[in-house]
DRENGU-241612 format. One line per field, with one value per residue: residue in one letter; chain; residue number from 1; x, y, z of N, C-alpha, C, CB in turn. Coordinates in Angstrom, 1 decimal, padded with zeros to 4 digits. Atoms other than C-alpha are relative to their C-alpha. Glycine has a CB too. Example, Ala and Ser with C-alpha at 12.3 -4.5 7.8 and 13.67 -1.06 7.14 Angstrom:
residuo: [A|S]
cadena: [A|A]
num: [1|2]
n.X: [000.9|-000.9]
n.Y: [-001.2|-001.1]
n.Z: [000.0|000.0]
ca.X: [012.3|013.7]
ca.Y: [-004.5|-001.1]
ca.Z: [007.8|007.1]
c.X: [000.9|-000.8]
c.Y: [001.2|001.1]
c.Z: [000.0|000.8]
cb.X: [-001.0|000.4]
cb.Y: [000.0|000.5]
cb.Z: [001.2|-001.4]
END
This chain:
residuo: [X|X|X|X|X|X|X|X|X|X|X|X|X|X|X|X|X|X|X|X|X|X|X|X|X|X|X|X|X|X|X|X|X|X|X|X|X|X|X|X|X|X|X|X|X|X|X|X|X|X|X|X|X|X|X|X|X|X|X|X|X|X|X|X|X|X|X|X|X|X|X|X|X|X|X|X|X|X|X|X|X|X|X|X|X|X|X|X|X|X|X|X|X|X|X|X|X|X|X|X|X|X|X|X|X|X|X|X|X|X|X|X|X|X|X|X|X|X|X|X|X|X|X|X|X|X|X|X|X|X|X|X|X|X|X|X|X|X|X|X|X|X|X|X|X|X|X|X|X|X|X|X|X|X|X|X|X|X|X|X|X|X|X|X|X|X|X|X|X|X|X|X|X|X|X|X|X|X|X|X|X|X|X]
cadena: [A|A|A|A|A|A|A|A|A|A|A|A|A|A|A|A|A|A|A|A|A|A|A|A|A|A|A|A|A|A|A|A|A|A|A|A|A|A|A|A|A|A|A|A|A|A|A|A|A|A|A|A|A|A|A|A|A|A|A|A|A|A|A|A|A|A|A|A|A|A|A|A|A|A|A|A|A|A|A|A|A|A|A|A|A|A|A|A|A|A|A|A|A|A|A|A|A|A|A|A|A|A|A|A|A|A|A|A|A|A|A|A|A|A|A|A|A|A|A|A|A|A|A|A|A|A|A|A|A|A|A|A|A|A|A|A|A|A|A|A|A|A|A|A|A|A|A|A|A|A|A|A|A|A|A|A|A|A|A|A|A|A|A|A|A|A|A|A|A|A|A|A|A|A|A|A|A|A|A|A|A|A|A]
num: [1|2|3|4|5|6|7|8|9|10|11|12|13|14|15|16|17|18|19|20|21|22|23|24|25|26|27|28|29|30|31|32|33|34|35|36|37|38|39|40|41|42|43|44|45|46|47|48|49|50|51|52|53|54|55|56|57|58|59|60|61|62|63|64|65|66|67|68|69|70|71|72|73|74|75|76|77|78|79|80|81|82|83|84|85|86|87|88|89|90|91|92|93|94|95|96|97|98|99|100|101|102|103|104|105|106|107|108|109|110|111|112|113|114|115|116|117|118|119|120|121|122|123|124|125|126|127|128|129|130|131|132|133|134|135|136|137|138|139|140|141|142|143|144|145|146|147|148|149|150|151|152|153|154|155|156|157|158|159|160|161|162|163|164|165|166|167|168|169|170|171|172|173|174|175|176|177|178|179|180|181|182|183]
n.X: [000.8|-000.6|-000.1|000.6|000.5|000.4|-000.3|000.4|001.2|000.8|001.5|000.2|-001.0|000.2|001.4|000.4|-000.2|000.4|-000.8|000.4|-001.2|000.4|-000.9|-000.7|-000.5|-000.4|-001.8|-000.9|-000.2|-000.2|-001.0|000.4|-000.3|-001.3|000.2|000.7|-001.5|-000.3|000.8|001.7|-000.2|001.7|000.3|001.0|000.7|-000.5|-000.9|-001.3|-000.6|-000.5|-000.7|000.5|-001.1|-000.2|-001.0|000.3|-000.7|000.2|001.5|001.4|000.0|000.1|000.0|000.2|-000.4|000.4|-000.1|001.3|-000.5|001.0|-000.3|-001.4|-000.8|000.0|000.4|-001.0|000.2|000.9|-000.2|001.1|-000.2|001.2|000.0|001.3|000.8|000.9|001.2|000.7|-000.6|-000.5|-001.4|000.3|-000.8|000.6|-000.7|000.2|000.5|-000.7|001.2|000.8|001.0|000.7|-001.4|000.5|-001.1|000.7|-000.2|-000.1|000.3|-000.7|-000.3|-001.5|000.7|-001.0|-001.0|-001.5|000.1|000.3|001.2|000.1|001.8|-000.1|001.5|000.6|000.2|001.4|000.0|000.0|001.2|000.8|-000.1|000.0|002.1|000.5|-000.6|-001.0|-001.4|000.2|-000.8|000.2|-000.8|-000.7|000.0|-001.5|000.3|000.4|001.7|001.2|000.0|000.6|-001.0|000.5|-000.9|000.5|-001.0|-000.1|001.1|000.9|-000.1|-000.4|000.9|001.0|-000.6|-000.1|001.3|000.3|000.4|-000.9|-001.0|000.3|-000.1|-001.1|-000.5|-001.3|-000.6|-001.2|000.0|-001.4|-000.7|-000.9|-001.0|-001.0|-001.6]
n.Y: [-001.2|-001.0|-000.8|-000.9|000.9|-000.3|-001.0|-000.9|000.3|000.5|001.0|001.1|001.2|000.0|-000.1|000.4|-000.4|-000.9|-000.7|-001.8|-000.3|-001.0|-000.9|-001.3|000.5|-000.9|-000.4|000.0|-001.1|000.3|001.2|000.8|000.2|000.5|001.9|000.9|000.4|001.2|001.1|000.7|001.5|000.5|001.6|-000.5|000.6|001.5|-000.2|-000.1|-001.3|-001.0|-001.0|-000.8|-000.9|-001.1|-001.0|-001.1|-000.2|-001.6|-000.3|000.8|001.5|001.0|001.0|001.2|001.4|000.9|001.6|000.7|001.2|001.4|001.2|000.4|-000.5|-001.6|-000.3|-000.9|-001.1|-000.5|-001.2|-000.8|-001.2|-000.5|-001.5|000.5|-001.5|-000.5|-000.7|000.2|001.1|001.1|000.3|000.7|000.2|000.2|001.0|000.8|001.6|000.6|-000.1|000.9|000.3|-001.3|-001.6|-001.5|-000.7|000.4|-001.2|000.6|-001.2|000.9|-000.6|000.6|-000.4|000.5|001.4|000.1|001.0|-000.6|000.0|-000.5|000.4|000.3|-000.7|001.1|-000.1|000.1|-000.9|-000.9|000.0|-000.9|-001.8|000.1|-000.2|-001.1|-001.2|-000.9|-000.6|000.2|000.8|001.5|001.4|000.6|001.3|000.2|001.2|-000.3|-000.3|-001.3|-000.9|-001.2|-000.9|-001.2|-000.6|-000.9|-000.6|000.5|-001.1|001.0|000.8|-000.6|-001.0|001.0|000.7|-000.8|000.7|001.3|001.3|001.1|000.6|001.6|-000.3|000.8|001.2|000.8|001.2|000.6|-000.2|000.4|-000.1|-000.7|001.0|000.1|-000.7]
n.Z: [000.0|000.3|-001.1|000.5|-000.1|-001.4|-000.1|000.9|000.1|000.9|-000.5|000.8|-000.8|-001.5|000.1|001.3|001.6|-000.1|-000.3|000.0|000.2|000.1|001.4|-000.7|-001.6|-001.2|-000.3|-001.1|-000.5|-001.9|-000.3|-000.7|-001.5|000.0|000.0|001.0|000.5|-000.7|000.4|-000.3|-000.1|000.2|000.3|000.9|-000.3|-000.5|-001.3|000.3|-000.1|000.9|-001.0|000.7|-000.5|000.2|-000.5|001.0|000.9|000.5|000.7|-001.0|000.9|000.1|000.7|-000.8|-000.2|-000.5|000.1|-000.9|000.1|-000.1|000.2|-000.5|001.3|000.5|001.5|000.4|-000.3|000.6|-000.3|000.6|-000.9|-000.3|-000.9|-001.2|-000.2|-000.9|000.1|-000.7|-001.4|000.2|001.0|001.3|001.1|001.5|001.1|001.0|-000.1|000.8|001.1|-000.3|-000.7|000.8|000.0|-000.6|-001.2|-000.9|-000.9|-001.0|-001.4|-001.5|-001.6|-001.1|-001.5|-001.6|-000.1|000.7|001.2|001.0|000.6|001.4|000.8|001.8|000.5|-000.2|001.9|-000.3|-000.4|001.7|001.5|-000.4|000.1|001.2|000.4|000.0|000.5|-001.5|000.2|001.3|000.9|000.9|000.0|000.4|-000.4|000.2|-000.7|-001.4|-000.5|000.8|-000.9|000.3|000.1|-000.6|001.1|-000.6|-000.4|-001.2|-001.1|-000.3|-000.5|-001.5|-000.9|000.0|-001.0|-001.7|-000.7|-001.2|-000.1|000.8|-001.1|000.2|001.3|000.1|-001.1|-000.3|001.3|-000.4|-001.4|000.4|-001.0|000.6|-000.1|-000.7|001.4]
ca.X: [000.0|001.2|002.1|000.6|-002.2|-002.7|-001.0|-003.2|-006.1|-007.7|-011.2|-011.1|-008.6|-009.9|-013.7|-014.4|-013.0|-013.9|-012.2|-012.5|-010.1|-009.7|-008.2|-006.6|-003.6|-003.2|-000.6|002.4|002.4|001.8|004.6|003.8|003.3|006.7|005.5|004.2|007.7|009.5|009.0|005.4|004.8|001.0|-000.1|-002.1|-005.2|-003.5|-001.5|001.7|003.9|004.2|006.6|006.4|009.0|008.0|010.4|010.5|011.7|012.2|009.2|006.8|006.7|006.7|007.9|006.5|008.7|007.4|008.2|005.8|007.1|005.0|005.7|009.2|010.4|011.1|009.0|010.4|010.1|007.3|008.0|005.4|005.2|002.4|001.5|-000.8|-002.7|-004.5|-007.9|-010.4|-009.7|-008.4|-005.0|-005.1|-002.9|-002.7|-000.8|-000.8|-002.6|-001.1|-002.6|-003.9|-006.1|-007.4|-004.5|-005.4|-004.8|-006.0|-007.1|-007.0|-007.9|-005.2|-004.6|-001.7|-003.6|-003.1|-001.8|001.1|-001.0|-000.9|-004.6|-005.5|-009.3|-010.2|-013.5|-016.5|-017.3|-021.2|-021.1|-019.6|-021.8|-024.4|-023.0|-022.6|-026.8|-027.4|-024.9|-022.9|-019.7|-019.3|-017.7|-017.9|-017.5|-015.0|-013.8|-010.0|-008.5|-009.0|-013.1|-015.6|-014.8|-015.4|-013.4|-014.0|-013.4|-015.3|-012.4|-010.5|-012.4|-015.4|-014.1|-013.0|-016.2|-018.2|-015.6|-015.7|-019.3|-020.1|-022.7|-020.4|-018.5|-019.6|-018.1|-014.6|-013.7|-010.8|-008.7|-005.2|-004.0|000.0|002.1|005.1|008.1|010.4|014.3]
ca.Y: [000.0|003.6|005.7|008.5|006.4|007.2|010.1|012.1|010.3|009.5|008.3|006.2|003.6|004.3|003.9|001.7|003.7|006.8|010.1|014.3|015.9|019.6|021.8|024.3|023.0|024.7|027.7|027.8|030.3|028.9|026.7|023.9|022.9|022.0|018.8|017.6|017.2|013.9|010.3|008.4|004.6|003.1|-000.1|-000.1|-001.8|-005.4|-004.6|-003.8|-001.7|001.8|004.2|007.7|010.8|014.1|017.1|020.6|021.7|025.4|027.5|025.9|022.9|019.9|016.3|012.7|009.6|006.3|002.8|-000.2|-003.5|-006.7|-009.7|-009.5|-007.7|-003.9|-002.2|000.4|004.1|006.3|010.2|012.9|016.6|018.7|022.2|022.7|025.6|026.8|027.8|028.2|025.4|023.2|022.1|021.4|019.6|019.1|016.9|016.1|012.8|010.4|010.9|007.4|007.7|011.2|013.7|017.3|018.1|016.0|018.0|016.1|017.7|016.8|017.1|016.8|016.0|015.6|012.0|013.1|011.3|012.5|012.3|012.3|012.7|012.4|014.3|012.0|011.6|011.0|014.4|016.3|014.9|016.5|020.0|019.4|018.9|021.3|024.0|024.9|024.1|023.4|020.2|016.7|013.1|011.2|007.9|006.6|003.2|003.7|004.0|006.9|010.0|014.0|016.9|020.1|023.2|025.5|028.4|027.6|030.6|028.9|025.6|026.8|028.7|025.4|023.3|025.8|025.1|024.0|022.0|020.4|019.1|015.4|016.1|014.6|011.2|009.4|007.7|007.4|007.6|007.6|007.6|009.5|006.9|005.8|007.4]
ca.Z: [000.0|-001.3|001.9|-000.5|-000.1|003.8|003.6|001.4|003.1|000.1|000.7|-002.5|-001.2|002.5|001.2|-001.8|-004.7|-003.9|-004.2|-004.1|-005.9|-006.6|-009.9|-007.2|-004.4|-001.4|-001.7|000.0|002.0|005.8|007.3|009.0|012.9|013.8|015.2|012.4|011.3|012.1|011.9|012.2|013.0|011.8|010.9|007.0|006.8|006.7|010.0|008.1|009.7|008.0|008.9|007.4|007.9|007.1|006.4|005.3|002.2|000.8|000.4|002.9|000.7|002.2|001.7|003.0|003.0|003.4|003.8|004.5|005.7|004.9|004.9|006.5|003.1|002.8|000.1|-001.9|-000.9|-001.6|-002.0|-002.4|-001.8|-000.2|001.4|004.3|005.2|008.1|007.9|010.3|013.3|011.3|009.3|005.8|003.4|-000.5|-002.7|-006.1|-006.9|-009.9|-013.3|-012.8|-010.3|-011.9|-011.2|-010.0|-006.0|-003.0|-000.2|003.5|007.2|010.1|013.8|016.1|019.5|023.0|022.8|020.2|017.4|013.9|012.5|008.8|007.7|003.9|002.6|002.7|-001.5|-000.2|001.6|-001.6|-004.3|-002.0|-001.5|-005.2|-005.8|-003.8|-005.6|-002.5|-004.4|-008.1|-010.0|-011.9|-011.9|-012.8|-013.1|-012.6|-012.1|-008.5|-008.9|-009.3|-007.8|-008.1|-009.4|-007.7|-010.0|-007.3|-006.2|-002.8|-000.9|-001.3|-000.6|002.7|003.7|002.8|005.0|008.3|008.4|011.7|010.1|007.5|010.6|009.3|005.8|007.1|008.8|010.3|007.5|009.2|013.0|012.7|016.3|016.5|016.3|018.8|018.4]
c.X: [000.9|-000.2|-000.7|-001.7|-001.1|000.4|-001.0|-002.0|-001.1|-001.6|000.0|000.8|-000.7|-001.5|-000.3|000.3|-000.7|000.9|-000.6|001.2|-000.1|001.3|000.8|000.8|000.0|001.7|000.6|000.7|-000.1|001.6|-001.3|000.1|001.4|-000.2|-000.4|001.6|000.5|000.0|-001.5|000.1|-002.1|000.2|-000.9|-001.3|000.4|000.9|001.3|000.3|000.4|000.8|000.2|000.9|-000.3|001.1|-000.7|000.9|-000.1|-001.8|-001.2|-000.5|000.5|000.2|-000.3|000.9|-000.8|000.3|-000.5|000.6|-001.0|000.5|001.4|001.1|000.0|-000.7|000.6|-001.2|-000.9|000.1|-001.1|000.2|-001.3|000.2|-000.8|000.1|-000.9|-001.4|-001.5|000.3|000.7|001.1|-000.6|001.2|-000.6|001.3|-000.3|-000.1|000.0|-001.3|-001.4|-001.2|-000.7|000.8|-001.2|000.6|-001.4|-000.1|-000.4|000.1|001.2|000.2|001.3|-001.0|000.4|000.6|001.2|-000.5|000.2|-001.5|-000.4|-001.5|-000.1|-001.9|-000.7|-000.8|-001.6|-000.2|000.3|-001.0|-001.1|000.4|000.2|-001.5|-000.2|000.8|000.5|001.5|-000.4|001.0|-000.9|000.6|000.9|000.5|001.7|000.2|-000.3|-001.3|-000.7|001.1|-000.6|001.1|-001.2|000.4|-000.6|001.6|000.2|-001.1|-001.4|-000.3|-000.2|-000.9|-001.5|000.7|000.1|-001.2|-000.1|-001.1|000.3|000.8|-000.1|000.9|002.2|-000.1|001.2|000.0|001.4|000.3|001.5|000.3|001.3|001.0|000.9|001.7|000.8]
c.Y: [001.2|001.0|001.2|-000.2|000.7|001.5|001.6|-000.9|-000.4|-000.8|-001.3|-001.0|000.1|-000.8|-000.4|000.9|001.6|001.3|001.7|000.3|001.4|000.5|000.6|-001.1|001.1|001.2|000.0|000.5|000.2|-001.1|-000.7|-000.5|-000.7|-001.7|-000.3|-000.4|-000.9|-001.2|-000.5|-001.4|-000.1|-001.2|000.3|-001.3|-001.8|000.0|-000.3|001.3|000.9|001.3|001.5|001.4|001.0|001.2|001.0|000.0|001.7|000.6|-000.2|-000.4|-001.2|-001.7|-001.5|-001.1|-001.1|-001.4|-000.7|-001.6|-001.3|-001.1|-000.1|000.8|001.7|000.5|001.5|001.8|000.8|001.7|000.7|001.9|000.4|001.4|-000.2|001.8|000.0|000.7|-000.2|-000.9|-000.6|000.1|-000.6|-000.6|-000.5|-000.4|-000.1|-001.6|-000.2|000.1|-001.2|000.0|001.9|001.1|001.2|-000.3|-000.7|000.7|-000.9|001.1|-000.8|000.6|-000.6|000.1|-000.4|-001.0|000.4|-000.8|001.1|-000.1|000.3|000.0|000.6|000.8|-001.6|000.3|000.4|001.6|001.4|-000.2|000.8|001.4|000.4|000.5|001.3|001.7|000.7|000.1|-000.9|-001.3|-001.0|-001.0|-000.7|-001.2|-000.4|-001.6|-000.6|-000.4|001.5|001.2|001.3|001.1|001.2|001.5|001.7|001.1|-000.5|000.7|-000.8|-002.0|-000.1|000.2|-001.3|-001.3|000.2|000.4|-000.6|-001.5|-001.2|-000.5|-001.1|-000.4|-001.0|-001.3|-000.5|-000.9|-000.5|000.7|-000.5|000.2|000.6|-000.9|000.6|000.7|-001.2]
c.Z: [000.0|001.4|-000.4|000.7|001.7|000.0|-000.1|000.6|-000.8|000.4|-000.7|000.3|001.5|-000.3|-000.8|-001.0|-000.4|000.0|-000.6|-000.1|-000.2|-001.3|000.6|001.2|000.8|-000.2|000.5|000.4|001.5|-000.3|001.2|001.6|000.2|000.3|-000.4|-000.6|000.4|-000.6|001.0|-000.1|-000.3|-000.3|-001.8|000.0|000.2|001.5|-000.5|000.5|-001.3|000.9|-001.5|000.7|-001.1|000.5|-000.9|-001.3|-000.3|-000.2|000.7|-001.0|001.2|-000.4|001.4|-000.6|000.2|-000.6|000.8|000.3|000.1|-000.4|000.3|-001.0|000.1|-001.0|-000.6|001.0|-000.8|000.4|-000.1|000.7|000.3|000.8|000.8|000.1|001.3|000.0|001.2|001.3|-000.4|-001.0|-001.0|-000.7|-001.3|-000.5|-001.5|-000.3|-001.1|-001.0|000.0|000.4|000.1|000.1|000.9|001.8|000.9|001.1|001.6|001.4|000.9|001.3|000.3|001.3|000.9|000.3|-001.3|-001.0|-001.1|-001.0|-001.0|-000.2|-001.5|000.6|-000.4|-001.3|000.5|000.1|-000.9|-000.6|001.1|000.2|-001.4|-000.8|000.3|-000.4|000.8|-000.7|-001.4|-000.6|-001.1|000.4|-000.9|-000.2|-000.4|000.3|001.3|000.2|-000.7|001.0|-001.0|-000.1|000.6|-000.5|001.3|000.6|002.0|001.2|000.1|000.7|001.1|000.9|000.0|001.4|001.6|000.0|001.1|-000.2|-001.2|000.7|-000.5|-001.4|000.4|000.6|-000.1|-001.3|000.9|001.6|000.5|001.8|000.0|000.5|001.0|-000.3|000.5]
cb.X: [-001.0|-000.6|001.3|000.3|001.1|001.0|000.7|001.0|-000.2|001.0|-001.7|000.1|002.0|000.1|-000.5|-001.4|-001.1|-000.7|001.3|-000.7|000.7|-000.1|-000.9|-001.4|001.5|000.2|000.5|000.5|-000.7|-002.1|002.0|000.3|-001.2|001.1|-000.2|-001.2|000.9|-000.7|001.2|-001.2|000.9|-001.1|-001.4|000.7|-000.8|001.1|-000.3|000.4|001.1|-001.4|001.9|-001.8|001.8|-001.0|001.8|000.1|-000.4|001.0|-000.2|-001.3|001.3|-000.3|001.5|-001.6|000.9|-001.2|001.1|-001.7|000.9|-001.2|-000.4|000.1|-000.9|001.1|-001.8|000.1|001.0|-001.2|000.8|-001.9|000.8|-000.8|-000.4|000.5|-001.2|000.6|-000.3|-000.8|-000.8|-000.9|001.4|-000.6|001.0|-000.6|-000.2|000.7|-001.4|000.7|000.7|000.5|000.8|-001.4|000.6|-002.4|000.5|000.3|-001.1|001.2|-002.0|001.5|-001.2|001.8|-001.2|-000.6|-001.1|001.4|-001.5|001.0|-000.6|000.8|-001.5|000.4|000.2|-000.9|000.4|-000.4|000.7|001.1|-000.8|-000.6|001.3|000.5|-001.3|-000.4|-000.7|000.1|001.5|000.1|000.9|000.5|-000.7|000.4|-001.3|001.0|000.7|000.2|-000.1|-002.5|001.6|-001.1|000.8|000.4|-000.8|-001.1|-000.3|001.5|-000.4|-000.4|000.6|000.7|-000.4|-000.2|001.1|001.1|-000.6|-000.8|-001.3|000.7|-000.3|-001.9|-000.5|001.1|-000.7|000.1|000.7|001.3|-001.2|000.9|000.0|000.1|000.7|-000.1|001.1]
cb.Y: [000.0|000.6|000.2|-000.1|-001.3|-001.0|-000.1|-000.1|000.5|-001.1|000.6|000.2|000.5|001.8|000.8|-000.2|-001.4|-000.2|-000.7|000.8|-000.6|000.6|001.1|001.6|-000.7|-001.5|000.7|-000.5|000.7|-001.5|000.7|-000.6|-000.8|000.8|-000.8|000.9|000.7|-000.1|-001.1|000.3|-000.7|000.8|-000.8|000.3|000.4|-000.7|-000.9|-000.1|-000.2|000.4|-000.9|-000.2|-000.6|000.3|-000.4|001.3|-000.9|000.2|-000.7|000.8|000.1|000.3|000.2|-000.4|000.0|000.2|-000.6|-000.2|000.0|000.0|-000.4|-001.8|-000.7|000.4|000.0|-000.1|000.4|-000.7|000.6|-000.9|001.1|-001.0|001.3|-001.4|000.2|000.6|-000.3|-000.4|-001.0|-000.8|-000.9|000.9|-000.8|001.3|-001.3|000.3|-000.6|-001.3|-000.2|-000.4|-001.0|000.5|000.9|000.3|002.2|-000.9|001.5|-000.8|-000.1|-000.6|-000.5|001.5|-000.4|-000.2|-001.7|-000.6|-001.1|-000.2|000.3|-000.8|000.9|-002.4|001.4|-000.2|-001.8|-000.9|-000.4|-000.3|-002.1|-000.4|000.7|-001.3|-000.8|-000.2|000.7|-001.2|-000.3|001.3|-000.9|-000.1|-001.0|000.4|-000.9|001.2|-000.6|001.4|000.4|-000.1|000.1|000.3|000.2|000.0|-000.2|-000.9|001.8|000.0|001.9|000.2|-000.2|001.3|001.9|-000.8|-000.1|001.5|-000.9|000.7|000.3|000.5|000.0|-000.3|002.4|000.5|-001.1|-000.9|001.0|000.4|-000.8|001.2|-001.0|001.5|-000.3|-001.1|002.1]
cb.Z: [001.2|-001.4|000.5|-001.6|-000.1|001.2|-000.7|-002.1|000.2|-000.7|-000.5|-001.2|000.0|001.0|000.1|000.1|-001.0|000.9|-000.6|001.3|-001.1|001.5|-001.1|000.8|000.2|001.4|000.1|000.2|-000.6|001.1|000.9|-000.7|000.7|001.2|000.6|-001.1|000.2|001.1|000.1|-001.3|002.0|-001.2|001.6|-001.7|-000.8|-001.2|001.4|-001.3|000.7|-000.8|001.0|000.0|000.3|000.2|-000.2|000.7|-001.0|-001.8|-001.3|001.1|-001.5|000.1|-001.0|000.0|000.9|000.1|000.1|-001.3|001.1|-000.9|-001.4|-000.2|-001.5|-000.4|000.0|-002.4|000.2|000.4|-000.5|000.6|-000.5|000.7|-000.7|002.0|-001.3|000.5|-001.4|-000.7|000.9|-000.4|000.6|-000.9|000.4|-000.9|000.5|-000.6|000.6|000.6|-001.5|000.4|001.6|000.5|-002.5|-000.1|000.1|000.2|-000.5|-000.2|001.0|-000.2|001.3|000.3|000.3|001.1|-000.6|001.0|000.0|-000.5|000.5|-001.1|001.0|-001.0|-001.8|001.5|-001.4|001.3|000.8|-001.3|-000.8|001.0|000.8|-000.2|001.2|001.2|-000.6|002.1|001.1|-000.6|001.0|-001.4|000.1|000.2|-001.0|001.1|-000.3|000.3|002.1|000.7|000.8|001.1|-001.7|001.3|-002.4|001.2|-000.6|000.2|-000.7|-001.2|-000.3|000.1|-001.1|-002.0|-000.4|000.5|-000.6|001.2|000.2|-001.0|001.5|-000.3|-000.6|000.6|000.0|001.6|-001.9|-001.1|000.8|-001.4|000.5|000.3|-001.5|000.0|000.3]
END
């Protein structure tokens, strides 16, 4: 399994084949909570260890590392970059997601909380296609080898102002729940 994968929260791998992508990434123009920086220890859904070491790079840019061990064997390394943004209560990040599985910019909520976990939640596709109906934010479907999912062409300001809804609170859920590795 692609540490991107968890990383980037993805619903569609987390959630039957599902995914919310967006035409616009996050600029990069916040830095990131320092302790988010580091290494991470998780398990992926087969209980393989995954270990996962974010650093900074120039620019408040961002880069994730990850290697998954299964089966006793090393698997190769998985890079990716991403920005994160602050808006409202919550941390954001964005990545670019592989033409494959529809390209454009994945967008993911996370915490750092009182236990020192790292917490990723992914946008709930269900939850879009309805702010979709009802014309709160504007896209299309799509279909990649991944599954179905939804492009989002709506500008980020609106994104934002649909996401710091209190009563779009439901619109994320837990995808990943990393621990911050031993030294």
């Amino acid at each position: 399994m692609k540490v991107w994968r968890v990383l980037m929260a993805l619903s569609f791998l987390l959630l039957g084949g599902c995914l919310v992508s967006f035409k616009e990434p996050l600029p990069a123009q916040q830095a990131a909570p320092a302790t988010l920086l580091g290494k991470w220890t998780s398990k992926n859904a087969w209980g393989e260890p995954l270990n996962l070491h974010l650093k900074r790079l120039p620019g408040n840019r961002y880069q994730a590392i990850s290697n998954g061990n299964g089966n006793g064997q090393s698997r190769m390394r998985d890079i990716y970059e991403f920005t994160v943004a602050r808006h409202g209560n919550r941390w954001y990040l964005s990545a670019a997601v592989p033409d494959r599985f529809g390209g454009h910019f994945a967008l993911a909520g996370f915490e750092l909380n009182d236990q020192h976990e790292l917490v990723l939640y992914s946008l709930d596709l269900e939850q879009i296609n309805q702010a979709l109906e009802q014309n709160t934010l504007r896209g299309q479907s799509f279909s990649s080898d991944a599954g179905e999912g939804v492009l989002i062409d709506s500008p980020l300001s609106e994104v934002f102002a649909y996401l710091d809804d209190p009563a779009n609170s439901d619109v994320f859920v837990e995808a990943a729940r990393f621990q911050r590795a031993a030294k």
